[in-house]
N, C-alpha and C positions, 0 to 999 in steps of 0.2 A: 502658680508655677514658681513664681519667685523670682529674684535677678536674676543677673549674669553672673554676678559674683557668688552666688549661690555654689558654685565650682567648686571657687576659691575657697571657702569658707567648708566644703565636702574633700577636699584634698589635703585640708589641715589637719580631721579627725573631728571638727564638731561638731560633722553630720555623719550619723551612721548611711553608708547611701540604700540599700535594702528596707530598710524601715523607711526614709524620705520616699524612694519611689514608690512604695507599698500605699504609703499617705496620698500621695497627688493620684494613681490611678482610681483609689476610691473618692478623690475629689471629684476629679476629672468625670468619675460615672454621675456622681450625685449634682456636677452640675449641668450636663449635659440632659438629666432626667426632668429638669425644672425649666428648660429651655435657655440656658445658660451659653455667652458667649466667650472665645478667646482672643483675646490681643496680646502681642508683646509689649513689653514695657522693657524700658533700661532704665535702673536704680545706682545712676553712674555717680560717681562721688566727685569727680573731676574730665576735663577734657582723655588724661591717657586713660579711666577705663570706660569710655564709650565703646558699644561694638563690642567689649572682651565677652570672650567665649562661644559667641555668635555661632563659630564655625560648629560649634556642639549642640542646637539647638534642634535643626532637624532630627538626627536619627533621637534625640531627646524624646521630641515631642511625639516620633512615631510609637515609642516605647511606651509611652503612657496613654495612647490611644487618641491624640489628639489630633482629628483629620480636617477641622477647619478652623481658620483664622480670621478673625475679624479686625477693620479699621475704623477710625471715627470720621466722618467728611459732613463736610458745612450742608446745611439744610435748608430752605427758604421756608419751611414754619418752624415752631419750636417744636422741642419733645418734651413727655412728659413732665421733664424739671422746670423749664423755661427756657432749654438751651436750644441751638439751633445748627444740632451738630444730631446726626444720626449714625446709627452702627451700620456697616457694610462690610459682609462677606468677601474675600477676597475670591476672585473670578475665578475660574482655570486648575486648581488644586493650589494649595499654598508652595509643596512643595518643586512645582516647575516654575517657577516666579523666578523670574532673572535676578531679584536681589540675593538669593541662595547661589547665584553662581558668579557673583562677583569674587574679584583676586584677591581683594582684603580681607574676604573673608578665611582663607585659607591660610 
C-alpha cells in the first residue's frame, strides 16, 4: 500500500493516481488469493510526519477492497522465522476501531 507520504508524493504529480490505484487493487486481489495479510505501516522520516495523512486511510483502504487489517503481538512459541510475535486480525471490523475516531486524526 505504501506510506503516508505516498499523498504527498501523488499531490506533487509523481504519481499518476489512476494508474497507482489500478496497481494496489490488482495487488490487493493477488494478495489476498495467496492468503496474504494487511498491516499498516508509517514510513515517517521524522517526529512531524508520524500520523500524516492518516485521516485518508479509511475511505483509502475501502477503495482498494481492503476489508481486513492485521497486527503483530508477542507469542509464547516462535513462528516460522524464530520469532515470537504472531499476526492477529484485528476484532470487530477495522473500520469501527476507535483509533479511526480519534480527534487528531481529523
Amino acid at each position: 500500500m505504501g506510506d503516508s507520504l505516498s499523498w504527498e508524493r501523488r499531490a506533487r504529480g509523481k504519481l499518476t493516481n489512476r494508474v497507482y490505484d489500478d496497481l494496489l487493487i490488482i495487488l490487493n486481489q493477488a494478495i489476498q488469493a495467496v492468503g496474504g495479510q494487511f498491516a499498516l505501516s508509517d514510513d515517517s522520516h521524522g517526529p512531524s510526519f508520524v500520523g500524516l495523512n492518516y485521516h485518508r486511510i479509511p475511505p483509502y483502504l475501502e477503495s482498494v477492497g481492503i476489508t481486513e487489517i492485521w497486527y503483530l503481538s508477542r507469542s509464547e512459541s516462535p513462528n516460522s522465522a524464530g520469532r515470537n510475535i504472531q499476526a492477529v486480525r484485528l476484532d470487530g471490523g477495522w473500520l469501527s476501531h476507535e483509533f479511526w475516531r480519534m480527534q487528531l486524526l481529523r
